[in-house]
C-alpha positions in Angstrom: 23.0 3.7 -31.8 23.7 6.7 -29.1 20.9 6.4 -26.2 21.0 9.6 -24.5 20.8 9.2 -20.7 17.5 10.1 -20.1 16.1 7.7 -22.4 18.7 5.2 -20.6 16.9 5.7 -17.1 13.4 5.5 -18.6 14.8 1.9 -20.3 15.7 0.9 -16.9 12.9 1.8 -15.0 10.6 0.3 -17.2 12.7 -2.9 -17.3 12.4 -2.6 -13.3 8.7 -2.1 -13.3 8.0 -5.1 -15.3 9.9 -7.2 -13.1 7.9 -5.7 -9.7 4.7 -6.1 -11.8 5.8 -10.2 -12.7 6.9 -10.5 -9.0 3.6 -9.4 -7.6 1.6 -11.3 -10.4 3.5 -14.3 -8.8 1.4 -14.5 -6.1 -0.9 -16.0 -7.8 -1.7 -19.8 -6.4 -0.4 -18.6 -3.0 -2.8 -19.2 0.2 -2.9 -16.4 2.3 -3.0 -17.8 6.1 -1.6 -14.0 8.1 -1.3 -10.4 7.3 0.4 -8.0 9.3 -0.2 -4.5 8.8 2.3 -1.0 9.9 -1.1 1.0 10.3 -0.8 4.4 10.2 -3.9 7.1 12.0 -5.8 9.5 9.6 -4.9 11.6 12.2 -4.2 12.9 16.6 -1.4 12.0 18.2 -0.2 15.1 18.8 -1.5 18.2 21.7 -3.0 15.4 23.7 -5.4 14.0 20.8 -5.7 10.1 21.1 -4.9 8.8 17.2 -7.7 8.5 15.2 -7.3 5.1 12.5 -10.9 4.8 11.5 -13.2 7.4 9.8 -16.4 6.9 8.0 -15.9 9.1 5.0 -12.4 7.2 4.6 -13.5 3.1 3.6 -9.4 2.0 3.5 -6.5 1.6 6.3 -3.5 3.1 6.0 0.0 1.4 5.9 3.2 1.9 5.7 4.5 -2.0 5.6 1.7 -4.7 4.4 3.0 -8.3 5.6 1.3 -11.7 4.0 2.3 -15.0 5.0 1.6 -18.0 2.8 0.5 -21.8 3.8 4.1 -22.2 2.1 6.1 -20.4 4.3 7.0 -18.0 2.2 6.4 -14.4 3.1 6.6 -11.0 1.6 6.1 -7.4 2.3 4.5 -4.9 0.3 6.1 -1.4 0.3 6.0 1.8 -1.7 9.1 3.6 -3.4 10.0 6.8 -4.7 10.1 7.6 -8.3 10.9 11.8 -8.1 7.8 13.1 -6.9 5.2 10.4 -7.2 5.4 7.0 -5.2 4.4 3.3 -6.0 4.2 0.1 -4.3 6.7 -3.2 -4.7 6.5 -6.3 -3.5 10.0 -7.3 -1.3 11.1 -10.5 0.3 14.3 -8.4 1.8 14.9 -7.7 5.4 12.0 -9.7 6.1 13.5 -12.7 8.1 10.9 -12.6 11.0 7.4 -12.0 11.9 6.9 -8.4 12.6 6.3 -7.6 16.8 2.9 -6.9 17.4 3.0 -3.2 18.6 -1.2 -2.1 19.7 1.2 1.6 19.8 0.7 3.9 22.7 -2.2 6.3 23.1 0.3 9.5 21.4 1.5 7.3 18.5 0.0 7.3 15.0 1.6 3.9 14.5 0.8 0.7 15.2 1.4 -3.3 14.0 -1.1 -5.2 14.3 -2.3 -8.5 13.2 -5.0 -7.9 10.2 -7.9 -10.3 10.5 -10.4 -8.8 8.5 -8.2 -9.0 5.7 -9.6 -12.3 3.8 -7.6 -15.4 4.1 -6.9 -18.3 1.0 -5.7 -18.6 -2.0 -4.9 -16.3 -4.5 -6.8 -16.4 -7.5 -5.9 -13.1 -9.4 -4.0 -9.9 -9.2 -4.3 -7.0 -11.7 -2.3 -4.1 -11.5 -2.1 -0.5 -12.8 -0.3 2.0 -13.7 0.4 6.0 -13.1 1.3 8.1 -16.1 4.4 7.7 -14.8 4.5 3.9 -15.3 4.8 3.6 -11.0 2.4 0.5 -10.0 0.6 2.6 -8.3 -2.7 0.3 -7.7 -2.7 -3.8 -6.8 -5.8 -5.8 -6.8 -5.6 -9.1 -5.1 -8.2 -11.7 -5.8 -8.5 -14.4 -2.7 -11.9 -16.6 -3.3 -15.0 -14.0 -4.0 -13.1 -11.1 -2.5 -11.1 -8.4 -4.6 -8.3 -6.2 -2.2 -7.0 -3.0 -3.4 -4.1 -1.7 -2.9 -3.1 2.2 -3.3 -0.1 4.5 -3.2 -1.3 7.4 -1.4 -1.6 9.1 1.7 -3.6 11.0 4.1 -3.1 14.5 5.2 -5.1 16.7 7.6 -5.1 20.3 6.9 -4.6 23.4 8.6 -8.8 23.5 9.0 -8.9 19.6 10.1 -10.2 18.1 6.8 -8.9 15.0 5.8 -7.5 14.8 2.0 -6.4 11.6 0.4 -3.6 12.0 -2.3 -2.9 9.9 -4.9 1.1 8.4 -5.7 2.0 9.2 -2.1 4.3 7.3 0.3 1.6 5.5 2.0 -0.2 1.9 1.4 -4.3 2.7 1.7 -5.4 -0.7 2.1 -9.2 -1.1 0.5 -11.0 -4.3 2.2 -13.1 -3.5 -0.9 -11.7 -2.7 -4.1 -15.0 -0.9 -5.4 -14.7 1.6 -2.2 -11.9 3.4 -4.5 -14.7 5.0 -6.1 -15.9 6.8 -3.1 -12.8 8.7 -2.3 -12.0 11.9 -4.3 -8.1 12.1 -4.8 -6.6 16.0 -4.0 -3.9 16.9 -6.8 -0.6 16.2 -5.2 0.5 19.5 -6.7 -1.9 21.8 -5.3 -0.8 25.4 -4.4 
């Protein structure tokens, strides 16, 4: 049987997102006792604006780098990756040796590390993942006692008239403290002219 080399890379990728989705479903039974987040602002930080990380129309945070540390000892990070032009999110114990420094930023910087307390502690009872149309994991929900988490691959971008637009598949974590805020946001086509 010839497998041309397209179909070849699809094989693999699937292969690969299977093993990111069991990873991630292997949380399960874990007690969450610290999470760490890389926040990123909606926007500022630039021309003198202080960074702005909270808006009302906007129920999520936004992350490059989610850290959770178990009763265990173990710990993990969840990242996104690149799949051409859409993004998903894995779960990766690499390069993760230490607890992150706690960094509140500086006035001018749209980053920050900071030690997420609202995020609810315990064991984790279920996660349920989906799927883009391009197989990415692009959405995690983590069960922890009566609470439901929801990760997102997306981002925020401001435009040129200072709306704020959330697209979906981007390089960013949004990090919902409550999964049913998803419903509230209305996703911009990544694609848009």
């Amino acid at each position: 049987m010839i497998i041309n080399g397209c179909a070849l890379k699809n094989m693999a990728h699937k292969n690969w997102i299977k093993a990111q989705e069991a990873k991630i479903k292997s949380l399960i039974g874990q007690k969450i006792i610290k999470v760490i987040i890389e926040e990123m602002a909606f926007r500022g930080g630039e021309d003198g604006d202080l960074p702005i990380f909270k808006d009302q129309s906007l129920p999520f945070l936004q992350s490059g780098v989610v850290y959770l540390q178990f009763e265990s000892g173990d710990h993990i990070k969840l990242i996104t990756y690149q799949n051409d032009d859409t993004w998903g999110i894995l779960l990766s114990s690499e390069f993760f040796q230490n607890e992150p420094e706690i960094d509140p930023g500086s006035n001018d910087s749209i980053y920050r590390t900071r030690v997420l307390n609202e995020f609810p502690h315990g064991e984790i009872t279920s996660v349920n993942v989906s799927h883009d149309h391009y197989g990415n994991l692009d959405e995690i929900y983590i069960k922890i006692s009566d609470k439901t988490i929801l990760l997102v691959s997306g981002e925020v971008y401001e435009t040129m008239e200072g709306k704020l637009e959330v697209m979906k598949n981007d390089e960013s974590i949004l990090l919902f403290l409550n999964h049913q805020d998803l419903g509230r946001i209305n996703f911009v086509n990544k694609n848009r002219q």
